[in-house]
DOPA-257311 format. One record per residue (C-alpha): x, z, y. Coordinates in steps of 0.02 Angstrom, whole numbers, padded with zeros to 5 digits, always signed. Last residue first. Layout:
// residues N
XZY ...
END
This chain:
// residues 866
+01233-00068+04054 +01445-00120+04050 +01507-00279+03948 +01664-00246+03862 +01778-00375+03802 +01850-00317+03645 +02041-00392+03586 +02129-00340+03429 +02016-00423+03317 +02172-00546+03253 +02328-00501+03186 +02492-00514+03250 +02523-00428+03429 +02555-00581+03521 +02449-00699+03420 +02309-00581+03453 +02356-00594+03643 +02365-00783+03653 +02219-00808+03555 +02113-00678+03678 +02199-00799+03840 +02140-00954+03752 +01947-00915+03746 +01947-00828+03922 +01890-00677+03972 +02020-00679+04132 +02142-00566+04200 +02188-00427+04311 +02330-00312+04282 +02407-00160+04331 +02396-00076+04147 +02240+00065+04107 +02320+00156+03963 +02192+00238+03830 +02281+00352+03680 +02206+00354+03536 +02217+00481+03390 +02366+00594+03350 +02409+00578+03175 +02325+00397+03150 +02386+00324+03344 +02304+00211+03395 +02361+00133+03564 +02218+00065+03692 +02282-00046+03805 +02172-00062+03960 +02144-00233+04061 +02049-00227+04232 +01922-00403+04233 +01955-00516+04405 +02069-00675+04321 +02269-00718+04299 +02300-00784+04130 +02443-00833+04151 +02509-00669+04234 +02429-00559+04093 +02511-00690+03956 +02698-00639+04028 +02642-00473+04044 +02591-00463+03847 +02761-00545+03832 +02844-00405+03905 +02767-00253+03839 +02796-00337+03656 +02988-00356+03673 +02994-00166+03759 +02894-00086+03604 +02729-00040+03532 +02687-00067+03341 +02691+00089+03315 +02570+00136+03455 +02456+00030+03331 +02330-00093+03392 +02197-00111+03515 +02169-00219+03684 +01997-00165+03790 +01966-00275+03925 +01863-00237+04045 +01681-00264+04154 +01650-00417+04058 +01599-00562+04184 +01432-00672+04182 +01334-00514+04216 +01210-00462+04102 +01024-00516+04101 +01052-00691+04103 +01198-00682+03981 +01075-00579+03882 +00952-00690+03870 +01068-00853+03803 +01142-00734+03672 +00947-00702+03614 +00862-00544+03664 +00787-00370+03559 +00775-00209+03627 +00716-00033+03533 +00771-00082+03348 +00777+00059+03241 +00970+00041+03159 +01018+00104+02981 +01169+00191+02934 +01155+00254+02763 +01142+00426+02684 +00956+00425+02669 +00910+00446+02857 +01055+00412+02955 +00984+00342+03100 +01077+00234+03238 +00987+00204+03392 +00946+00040+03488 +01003-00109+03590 +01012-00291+03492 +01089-00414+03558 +01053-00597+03436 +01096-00748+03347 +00937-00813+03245 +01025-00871+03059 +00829-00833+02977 +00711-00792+03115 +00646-00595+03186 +00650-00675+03360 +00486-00695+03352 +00456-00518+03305 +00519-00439+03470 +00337-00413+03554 +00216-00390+03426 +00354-00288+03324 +00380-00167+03450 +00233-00028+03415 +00250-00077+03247 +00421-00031+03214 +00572-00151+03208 +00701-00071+03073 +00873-00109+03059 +01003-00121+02913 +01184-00160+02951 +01310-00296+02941 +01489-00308+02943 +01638-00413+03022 +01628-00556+03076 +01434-00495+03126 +01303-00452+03005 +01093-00416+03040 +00975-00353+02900 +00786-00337+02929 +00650-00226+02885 +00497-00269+02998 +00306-00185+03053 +00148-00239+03047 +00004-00092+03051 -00103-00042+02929 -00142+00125+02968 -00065+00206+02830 -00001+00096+02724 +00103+00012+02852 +00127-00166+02840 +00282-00267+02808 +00377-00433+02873 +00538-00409+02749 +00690-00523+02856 +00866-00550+02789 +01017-00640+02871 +01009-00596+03062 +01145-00652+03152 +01251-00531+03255 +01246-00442+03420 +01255-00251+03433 +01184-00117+03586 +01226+00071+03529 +01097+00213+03556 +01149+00374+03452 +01030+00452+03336 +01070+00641+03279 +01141+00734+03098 +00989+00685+03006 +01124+00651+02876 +01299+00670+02940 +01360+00557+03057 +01474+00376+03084 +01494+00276+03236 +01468+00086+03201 +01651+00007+03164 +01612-00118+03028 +01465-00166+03123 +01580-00192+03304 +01519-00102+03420 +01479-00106+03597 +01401-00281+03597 +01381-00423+03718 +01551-00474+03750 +01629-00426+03573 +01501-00556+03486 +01490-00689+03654 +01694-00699+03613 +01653-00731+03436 +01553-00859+03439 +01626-00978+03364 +01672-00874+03215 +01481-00830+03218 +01454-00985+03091 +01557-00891+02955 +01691-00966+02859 +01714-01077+02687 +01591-01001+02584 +01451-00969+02682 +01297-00911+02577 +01129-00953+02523 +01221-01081+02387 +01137-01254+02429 +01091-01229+02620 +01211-01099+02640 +01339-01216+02605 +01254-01351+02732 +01246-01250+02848 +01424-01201+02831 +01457-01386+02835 +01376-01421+02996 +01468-01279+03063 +01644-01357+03055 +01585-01522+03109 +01578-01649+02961 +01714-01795+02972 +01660-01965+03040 +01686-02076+02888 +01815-02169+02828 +01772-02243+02643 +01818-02137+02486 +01886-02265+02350 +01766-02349+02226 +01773-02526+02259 +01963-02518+02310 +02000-02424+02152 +01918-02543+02038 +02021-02685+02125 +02189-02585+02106 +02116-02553+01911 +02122-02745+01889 +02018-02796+01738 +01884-02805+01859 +01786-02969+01831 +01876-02973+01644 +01771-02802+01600 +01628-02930+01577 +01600-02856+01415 +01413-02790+01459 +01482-02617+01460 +01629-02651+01582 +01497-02749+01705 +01393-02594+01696 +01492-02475+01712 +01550-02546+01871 +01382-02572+01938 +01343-02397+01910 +01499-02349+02016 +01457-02468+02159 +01281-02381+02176 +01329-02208+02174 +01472-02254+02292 +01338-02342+02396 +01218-02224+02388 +01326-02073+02440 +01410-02156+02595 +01376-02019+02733 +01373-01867+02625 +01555-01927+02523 +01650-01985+02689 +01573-01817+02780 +01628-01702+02625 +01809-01771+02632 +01816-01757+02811 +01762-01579+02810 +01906-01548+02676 +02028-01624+02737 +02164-01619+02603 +02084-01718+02479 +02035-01719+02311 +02026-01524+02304 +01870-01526+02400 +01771-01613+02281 +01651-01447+02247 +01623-01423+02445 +01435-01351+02396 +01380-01481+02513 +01472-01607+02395 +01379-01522+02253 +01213-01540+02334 +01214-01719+02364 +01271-01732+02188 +01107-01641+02130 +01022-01740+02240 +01071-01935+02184 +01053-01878+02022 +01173-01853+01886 +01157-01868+01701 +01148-02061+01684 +01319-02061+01793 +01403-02012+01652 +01568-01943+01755 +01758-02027+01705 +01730-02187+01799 +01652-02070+01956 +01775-01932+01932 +01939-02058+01935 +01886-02145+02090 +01840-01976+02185 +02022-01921+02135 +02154-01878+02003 +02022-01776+01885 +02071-01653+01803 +02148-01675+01611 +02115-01528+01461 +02151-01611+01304 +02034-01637+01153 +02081-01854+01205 +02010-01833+01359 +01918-01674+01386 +01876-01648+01605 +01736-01769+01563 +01644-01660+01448 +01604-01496+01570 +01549-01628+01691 +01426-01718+01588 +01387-01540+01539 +01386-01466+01726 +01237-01605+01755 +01146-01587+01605 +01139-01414+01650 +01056-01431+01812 +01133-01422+02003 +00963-01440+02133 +01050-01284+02212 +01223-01237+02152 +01226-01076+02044 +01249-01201+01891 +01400-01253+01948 +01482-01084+01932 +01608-00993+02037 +01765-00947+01973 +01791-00760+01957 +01947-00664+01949 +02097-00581+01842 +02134-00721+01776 +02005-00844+01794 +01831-00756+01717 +01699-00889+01718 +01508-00905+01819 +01431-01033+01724 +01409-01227+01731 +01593-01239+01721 +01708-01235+01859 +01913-01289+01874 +01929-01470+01908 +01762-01507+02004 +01773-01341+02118 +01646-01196+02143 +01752-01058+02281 +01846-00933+02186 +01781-00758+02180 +01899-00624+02194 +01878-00459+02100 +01962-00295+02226 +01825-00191+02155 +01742-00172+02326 +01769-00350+02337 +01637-00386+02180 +01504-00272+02298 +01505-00430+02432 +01461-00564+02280 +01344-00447+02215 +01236-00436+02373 +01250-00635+02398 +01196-00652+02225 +01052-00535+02259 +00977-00661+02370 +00948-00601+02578 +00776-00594+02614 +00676-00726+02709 +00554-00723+02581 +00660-00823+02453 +00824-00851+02442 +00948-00945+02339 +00801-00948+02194 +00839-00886+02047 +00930-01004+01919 +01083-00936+01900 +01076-00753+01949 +01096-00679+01763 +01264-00768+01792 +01323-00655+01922 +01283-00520+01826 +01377-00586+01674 +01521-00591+01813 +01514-00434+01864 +01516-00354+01696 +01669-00442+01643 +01779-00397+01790 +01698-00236+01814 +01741-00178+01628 +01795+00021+01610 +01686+00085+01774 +01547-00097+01755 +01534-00067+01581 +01487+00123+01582 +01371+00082+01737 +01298-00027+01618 +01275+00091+01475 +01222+00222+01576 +01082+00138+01640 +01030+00068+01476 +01015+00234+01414 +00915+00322+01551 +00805+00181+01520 +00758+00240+01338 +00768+00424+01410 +00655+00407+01583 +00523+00324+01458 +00537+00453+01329 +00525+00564+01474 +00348+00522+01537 +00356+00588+01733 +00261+00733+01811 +00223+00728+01980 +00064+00784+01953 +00130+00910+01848 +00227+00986+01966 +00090+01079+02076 -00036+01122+01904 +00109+01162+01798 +00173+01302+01926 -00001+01369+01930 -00025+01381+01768 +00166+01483+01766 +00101+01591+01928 -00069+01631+01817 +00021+01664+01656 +00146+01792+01764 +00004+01883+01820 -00093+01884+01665 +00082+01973+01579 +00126+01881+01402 +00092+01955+01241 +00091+01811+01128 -00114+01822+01121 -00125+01839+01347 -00018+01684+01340 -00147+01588+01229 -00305+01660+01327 -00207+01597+01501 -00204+01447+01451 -00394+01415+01380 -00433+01486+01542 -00331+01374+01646 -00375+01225+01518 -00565+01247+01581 -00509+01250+01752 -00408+01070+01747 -00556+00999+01673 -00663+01036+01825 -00515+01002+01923 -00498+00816+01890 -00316+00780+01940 -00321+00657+01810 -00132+00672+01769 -00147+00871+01755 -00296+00825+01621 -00185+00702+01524 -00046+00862+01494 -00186+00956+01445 -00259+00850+01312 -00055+00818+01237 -00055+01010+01236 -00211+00993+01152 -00155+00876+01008 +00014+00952+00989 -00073+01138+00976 -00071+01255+01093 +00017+01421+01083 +00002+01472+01240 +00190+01520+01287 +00283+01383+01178 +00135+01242+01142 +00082+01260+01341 +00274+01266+01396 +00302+01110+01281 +00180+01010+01369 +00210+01029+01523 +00399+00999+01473 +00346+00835+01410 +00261+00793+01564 +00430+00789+01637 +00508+00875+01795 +00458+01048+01779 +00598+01114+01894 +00697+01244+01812 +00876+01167+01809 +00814+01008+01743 +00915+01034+01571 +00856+01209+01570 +00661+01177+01574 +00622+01187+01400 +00762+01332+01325 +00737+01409+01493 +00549+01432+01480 +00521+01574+01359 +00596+01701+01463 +00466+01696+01562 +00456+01663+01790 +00621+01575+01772 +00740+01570+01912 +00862+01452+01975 +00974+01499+02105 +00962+01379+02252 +01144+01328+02334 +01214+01306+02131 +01236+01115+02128 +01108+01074+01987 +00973+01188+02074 +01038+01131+02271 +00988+00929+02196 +00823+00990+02083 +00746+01074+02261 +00815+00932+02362 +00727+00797+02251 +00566+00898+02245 +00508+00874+02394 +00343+00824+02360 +00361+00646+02468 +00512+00592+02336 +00426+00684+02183 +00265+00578+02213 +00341+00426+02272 +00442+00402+02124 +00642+00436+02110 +00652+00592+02014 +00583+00524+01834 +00737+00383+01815 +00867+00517+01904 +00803+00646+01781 +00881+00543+01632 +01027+00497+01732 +01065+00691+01744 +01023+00715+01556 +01145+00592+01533 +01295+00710+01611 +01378+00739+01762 +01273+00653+01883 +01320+00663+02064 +01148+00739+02151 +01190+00708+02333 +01292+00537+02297 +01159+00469+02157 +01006+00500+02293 +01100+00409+02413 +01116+00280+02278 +00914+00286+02240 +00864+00285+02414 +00970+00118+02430 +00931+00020+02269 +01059-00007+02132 +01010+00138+01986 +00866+00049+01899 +01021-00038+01808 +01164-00034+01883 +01193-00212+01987 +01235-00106+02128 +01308+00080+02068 +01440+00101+02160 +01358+00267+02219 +01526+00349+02237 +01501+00496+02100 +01420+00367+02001 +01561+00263+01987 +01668+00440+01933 +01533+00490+01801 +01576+00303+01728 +01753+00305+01738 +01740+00504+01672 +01646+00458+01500 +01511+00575+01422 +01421+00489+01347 +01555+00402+01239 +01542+00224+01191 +01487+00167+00999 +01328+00075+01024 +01444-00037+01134 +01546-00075+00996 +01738-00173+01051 +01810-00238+00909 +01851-00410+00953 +01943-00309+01124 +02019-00481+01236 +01873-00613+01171 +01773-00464+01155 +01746-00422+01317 +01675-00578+01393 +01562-00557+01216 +01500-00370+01283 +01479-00442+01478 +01361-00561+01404 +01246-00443+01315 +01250-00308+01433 +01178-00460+01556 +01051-00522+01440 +00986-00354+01408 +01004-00321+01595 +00860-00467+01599 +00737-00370+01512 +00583-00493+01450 +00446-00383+01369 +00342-00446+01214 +00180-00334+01233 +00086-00296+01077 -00097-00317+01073 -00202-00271+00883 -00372-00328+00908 -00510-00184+00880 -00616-00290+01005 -00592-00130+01110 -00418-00190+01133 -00482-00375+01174 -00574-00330+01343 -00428-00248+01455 -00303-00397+01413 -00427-00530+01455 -00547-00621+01360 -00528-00805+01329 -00372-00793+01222 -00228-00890+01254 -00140-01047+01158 -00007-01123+01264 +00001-01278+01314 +00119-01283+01467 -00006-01206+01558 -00148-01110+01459 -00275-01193+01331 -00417-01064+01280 -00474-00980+01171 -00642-00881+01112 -00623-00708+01032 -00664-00606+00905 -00707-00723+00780 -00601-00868+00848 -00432-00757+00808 -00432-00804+00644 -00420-00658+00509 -00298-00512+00518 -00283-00531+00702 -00128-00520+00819 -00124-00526+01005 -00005-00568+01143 +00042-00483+01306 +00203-00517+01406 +00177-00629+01547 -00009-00642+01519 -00070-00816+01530 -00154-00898+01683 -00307-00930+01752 -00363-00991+01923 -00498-00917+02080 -00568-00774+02046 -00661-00693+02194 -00569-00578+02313 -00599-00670+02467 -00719-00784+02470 -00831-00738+02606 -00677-00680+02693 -00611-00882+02687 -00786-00931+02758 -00765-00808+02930 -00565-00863+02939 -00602-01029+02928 -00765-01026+03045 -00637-00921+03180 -00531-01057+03177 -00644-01200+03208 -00709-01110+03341 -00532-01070+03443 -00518-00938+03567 -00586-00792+03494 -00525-00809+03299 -00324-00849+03391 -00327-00706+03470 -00353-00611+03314 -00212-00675+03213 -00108-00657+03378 -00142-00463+03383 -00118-00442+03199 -00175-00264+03150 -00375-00280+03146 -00382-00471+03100 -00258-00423+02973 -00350-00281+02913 -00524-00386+02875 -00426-00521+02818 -00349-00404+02672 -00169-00346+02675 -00040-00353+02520 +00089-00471+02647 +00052-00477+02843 -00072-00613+02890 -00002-00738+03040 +00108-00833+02913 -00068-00873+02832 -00103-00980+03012 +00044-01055+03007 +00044-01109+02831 -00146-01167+02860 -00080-01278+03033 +00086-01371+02951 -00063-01403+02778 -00165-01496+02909 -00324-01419+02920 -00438-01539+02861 -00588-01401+02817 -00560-01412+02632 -00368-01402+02648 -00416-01240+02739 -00518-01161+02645 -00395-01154+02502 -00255-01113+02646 -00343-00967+02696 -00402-00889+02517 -00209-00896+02469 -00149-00801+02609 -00322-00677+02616 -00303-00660+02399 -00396-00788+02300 -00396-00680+02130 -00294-00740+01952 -00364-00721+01802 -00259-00672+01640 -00268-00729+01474 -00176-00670+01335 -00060-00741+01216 -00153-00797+01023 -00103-00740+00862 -00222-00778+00705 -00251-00965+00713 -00063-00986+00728 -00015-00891+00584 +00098-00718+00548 +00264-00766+00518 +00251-00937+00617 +00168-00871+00775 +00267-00695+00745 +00441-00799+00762 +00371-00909+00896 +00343-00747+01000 +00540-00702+00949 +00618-00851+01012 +00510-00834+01170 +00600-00668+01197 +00763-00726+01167 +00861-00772+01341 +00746-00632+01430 +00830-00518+01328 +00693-00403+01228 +00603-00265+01275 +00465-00192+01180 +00299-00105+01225 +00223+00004+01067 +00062+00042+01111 -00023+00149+00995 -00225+00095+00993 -00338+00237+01047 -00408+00410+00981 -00348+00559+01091 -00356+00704+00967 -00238+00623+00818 -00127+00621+00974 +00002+00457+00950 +00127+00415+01115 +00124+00593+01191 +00095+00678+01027 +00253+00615+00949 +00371+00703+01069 +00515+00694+01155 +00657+00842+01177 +00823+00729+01192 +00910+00753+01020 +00740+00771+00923 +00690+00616+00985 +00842+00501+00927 +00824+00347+01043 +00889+00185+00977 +00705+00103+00953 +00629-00015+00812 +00753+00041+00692 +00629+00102+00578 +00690+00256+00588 +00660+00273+00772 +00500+00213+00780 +00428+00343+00646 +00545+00480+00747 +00428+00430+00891 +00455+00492+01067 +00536+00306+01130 +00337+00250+01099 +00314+00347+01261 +00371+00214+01351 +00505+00105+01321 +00655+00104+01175 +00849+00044+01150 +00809-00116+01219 +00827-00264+01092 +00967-00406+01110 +00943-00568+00995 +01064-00556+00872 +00962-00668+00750 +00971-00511+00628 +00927-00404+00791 +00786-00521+00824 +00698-00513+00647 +00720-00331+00611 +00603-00296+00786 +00505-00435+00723 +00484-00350+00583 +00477-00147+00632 +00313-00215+00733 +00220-00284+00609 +00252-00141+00478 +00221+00008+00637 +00052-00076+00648 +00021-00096+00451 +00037+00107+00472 -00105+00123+00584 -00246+00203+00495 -00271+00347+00590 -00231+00476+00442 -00094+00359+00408 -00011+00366+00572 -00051+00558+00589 +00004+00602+00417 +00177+00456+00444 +00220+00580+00603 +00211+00750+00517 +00324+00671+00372 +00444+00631+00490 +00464+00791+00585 +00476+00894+00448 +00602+00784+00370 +00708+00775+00521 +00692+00984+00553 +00730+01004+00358 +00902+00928+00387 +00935+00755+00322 +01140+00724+00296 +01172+00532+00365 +01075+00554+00515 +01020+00371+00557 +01047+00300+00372 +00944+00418+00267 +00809+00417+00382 +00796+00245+00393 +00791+00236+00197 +00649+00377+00214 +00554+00284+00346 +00566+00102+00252 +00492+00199+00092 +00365+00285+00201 +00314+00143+00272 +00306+00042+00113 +00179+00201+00073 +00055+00173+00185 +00049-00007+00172 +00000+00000+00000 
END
């Protein structure tokens, strides 16, 4: 029977995962397979268990557990999670309660790269007409509802964009014409307008398309037609008619096929590191390793899984996690509820000794010790009511559900029920009541920790690789970026991100080039070569043919030139676009030593070298090689043709155009004299303060490179996150509503502009609230047209008689109104200020002159007085 091949397949799971079975493992087994059996769900646990067996035989990566399903020993030996419950305190009852009656829910994650593998696999294993994906029904939100109406009215599709743009993201019409001031302007002055808008709210909300269920699928014992109807999804796939809520009660068995992409990425950075370590085990790494404790420490944790956003690395550098029950509780601390409770201070001063933890029974400490006495997990919740009230797994599991529901009629009756079980084991009222109490105030807040365990793992385990392996862990993170867009929502792309943390680990990353990349992202050395396939409009077909025509022979060759790449390059595979974007990418650089006037010949003449090196193919394929039997001739054809040679920002445009980033300079490089002009500080060299410490007001200039338009949940009102960089740094800043009607027009991808403010340090990063916002071209109206001084740095070191004198030389020839101060720094004794004799100019040649004077360049500010 089914029954007992789980048992048998249990037992032999057993055996292997501990080794010697201690009564505590066979207790806890055999308790599990009475529930699972008693409720009829051991073929569940069969199904599951073999497509779990299935992808780890194909070496398709599995996540170590999700959910509360991570709290079964049943799961565990089966292999279908990596998650020992009895090591980290999880329990049965909070994924299977004989008193709760409902489906289990086992939710699996596989690498993105093999999850369809693995659908197929149950499709075949189990029968087409009995698995079926799952609907899903998508609504016309107020963006969507807009343009729909729209095309239908003959709006031109320039005019429904624009009018969309004017509705904030996650807000209804109805809010929108309340909060956006232009929005609503626009509904009183223009009729036709005003009839979209009223017609659009009329349909706002209803369903408008179908689609299928990213994850869900079903399986039947019988065909799926006789519990539900089906239907044919995009690309062709099967669904069900009924959605994901319906078909459960349908007594249809719905498993959800998860996509992880940090799968992928451990995955990748484990064969990188084989090639030098062919024994290397991930499974086999040490919890407790100091590299990895150490990255913490510093909040390097971007590209860490569910560890890389701000709040959470300030909240890694106050905590500093010494063990994996720390990483655990950093998974359950960082949700709204514990974040606005205050709870993340309280836990922080526990772990670090400033708040002495007490527990109100003896009892408790052996449950809440590993979160320093804060009931952090519903786990604990429902340990303490087992432990002190003697409830049993099924109520406990009740209770814990009731402090979820917030329903206080419920919550009353298991007060009293509570307080009974203390008052049996001898336990004061008083101290029962403060305990309940306790539960009732952290409960809420109370996180699943089989969840916070199974992720807890994967987090360590990549910040493990990235401490021991950053070269190979960076890369396969780079590579999980291939094929996501460059940028999208005017916010910067996490490749650009990952590219700037890869210098903190002093990892180069060489520019994409024809005779070194492949399609992916490649160690070289002890660096990174960029891939092809991170170009835009760049497809694998494309880095193949590429891939292939660097082999001659099973030998390695370059190419010798443009000539040489486009006999050498199956043209078939490579459109005109893709090569487009490959020049802008400045990929052929290397056959030239110009490189802006190799990328203007090959822009400005792409069809006809395309064309001319088809038609040579051609002729050689059709055996008329004899018409160009002379390779001078075939040269001549083919060669790179003067052309007017790109301007220097043209091509970074065109680089951030097709990577979304500049690889080859910085636009503001020309503008660098209007950058120290119009700014006090430079962003690497913003003043720095303790947290909450005060706000200072500084005035910046740089270009703005990210943009999140936002509302306020509160009172719905528009407000901006945006990211600004100069030459050299960039910042956060905020726009609040009460300014963003005025300054958020200038709130545009690549927009140069002065920004005055104050500096907050509010979660252990700078971050700038935008009070004043103007374009270079305002504030040279607003400011004088002169800098009010000069400000020359470098190291009193570095002063001596030979530089004093040809600094005077360039003072005298460049003889202008603006007082010059050299300001000597001095590490031991600070800076010392010297205000010289001299007068001179702003100019573009005198601040050369000077940096080439003292040897490195940023020595000169130009300061510009309120």
């Amino acid at each position: 029977s089914d029954s007992e091949y789980l048992d048998t397949l249990c037992r032999k799971g057993l055996a292997a995962r501990y080794g010697t079975i201690k009564p505590e493992h066979e207790e806890r087994l055999k308790r599990e397979l009475s529930v699972i059996n008693k409720m009829g769900f051991a073929s569940y646990f069969l199904i599951v268990s073999d497509f779990i067996k299935y992808a780890k035989d194909r070496r398709i990566p599995v996540g170590p557990g999700r959910g509360s399903g991570a709290g079964a020993m049943v799961a565990y030996t089966l292999g279908i999670t990596d998650i020992c419950p009895l090591k980290y305190g999880l329990l049965f009852e909070r994924f299977l309660n004989p008193d709760r009656r409902s489906m289990p829910d086992l939710d699996i994650d596989f690498a993105d790269s093999g999850r369809d593998e693995i659908i197929q696999y149950v499709r075949r294993k189990y029968g087409e007409e009995k698995c079926a994906q799952i609907i899903t029904f998508g609504s016309m939100q107020s963006k969507l509802v807009i343009k729909d109406v729209a095309r239908v009215m003959g709006f031109t599709p320039t005019e429904s964009n624009n009018i969309a743009e004017l509705i904030p993201q996650n807000v209804s019409i109805a809010e929108a014409l309340q909060t956006s001031a232009d929005l609503s302007k626009l509904v009183k002055t223009n009729e036709k307008i005003a009839k979209l808008i009223t017609a659009s709210q009329k349909l706002e909300g209803l369903k408008r398309h179908t689609g299928v269920h990213a994850a869900g699928m079903v399986i039947a014992n019988e065909e799926i037609t006789n519990y539900s109807p089906l239907a044919i999804g995009s690309k062709d796939i099967v669904t069900t008619q009924y959605d994901g809520s319906v078909l459960p009660q349908l007594g249809l068995l719905k498993i959800d096929f998860l996509g992880l992409r940090t799968l992928t990425i451990i995955d990748d950075c484990v064969e990188f590191i084989r090639k030098k370590n062919p024994s290397f085990n991930l499974d086999n790494i040490s919890l407790d390793d100091k590299k990895t404790y150490e990255l913490l420490g510093k909040a390097k944790t971007m590209g860490i899984f569910q560890l890389e956003s701000i709040g959470m690395r300030d909240l890694i550098k106050k905590l500093k996690p010494s063990n994996i029950d720390d990483i655990i509780a950093l998974i359950a601390l960082y949700r709204p509820g514990p974040i606005g409770s205050g709870m993340l201070a309280d836990f922080i001063n526990r772990k670090h000794g400033r708040t002495k933890i007490v527990y109100d029974h003896p009892l408790q400490e052996s449950i809440l010790k590993d979160t320093y006495g804060v009931i952090l997990y519903q786990e604990q919740v429902m340990k303490m009511s087992a432990v002190l009230a003697g409830f049993t797994p099924g109520e406990a599991d009740s209770l814990r559900k009731a402090m979820s529901k917030k329903i206080p009629e419920v919550i009353e009756k298991q007060r009293e029920k509570f307080i009974r079980g203390t008052k049996e084991k001898g336990i004061d009222k008083k101290i029962s009541e403060k305990i309940f109490n306790n539960i009732v105030a952290f409960a809420g807040y109370g996180f699943n920790k089989s969840h916070s365990a199974a992720y807890g793992i994967i987090s360590y385990k990549t910040a493990y690789l990235k401490a021991n392996y950053p070269l190979e862990y960076i890369t396969a993170l780079f590579n999980s970026e291939i094929g996501r867009p460059a940028a999208k929502n005017n916010e910067e792309s996490k490749l650009v991100t990952y590219l700037d943390d890869s210098s903190v680990f002093g990892i180069k990353v060489f520019p994409p080039d024809v005779q070194h990349s492949d399609g992916k992202f490649k160690i070289e050395g002890k660096n990174i070569r960029f891939g092809l396939l991170a170009v835009k409009n760049v497809g694998k077909g494309v880095t193949e043919s590429i891939e292939q025509s660097r082999i001659k022979n099973g030998q390695f060759k370059s190419f010798k030139d443009w000539v040489d790449f486009l006999q050498r390059i199956d043209l078939k595979s490579i459109n005109k676009k893709a090569l487009e974007s490959l020049i802008k990418a400045g990929v052929f650089d290397s056959f030239g030593t110009d490189k802006f006037a190799i990328r203007g010949s090959l822009i400005q003449n792409i069809d006809s070298y395309a064309d001319k090196a088809a038609k040579v193919k051609q002729y050689r394929e059709s055996l008329q090689g004899f018409l160009f039997d002379n390779e001078k001739t075939i040269a001549d054809i083919l060669s790179l043709q003067e052309a007017k040679p790109l301007e220097a920002l043209e091509a970074l445009n065109f680089e951030k155009e097709v990577l979304g980033f500049y690889i080859s300079g910085h636009p503001l490089t020309h503008r660098k004299k209007d950058l120290t002009a119009y700014s006090n500080y430079r962003l690497d060299k913003l003043p720095q303060f303790k947290e909450n410490a005060y706000r200072k007001t500084v005035r910046i200039t740089g270009m703005i490179v990210s943009v999140k338009k936002l509302t306020s949940k509160a009172r719905k009102e528009p407000y901006a996150r945006f990211k600004i960089e100069d030459l050299h740094g960039s910042i956060d800043a905020l726009l609040f509503p009460k300014n963003f009607e005025k300054f958020s027009g200038y709130l545009t991808l690549s927009n140069i502009v002065v920004i005055k403010g104050c500096l907050t340090n509010m979660q252990g990063q700078l971050e700038m609230i935008a009070e004043d916002i103007m374009t270079i071209d305002e504030a040279k109206k607003k400011f004088p047209s002169k800098c009010d001084e000069i400000h020359i740095k470098f190291s009193a070191a570095r002063f001596d008689n030979a530089l004093e004198e040809e600094l005077k030389k360039i003072f005298k020839t460049h003889t202008g109104k603006t007082k010059v101060y050299l300001i000597l720094e001095d590490s031991l004794y600070g800076n010392f200020s010297i205000e010289t004799k001299y007068l001179s100019n702003c100019s573009d040649n005198f601040i050369n002159d000077v940096e080439t004077a003292i040897g490195f360049k940023d020595s000169v500010e130009l300061h510009y007085m309120d």
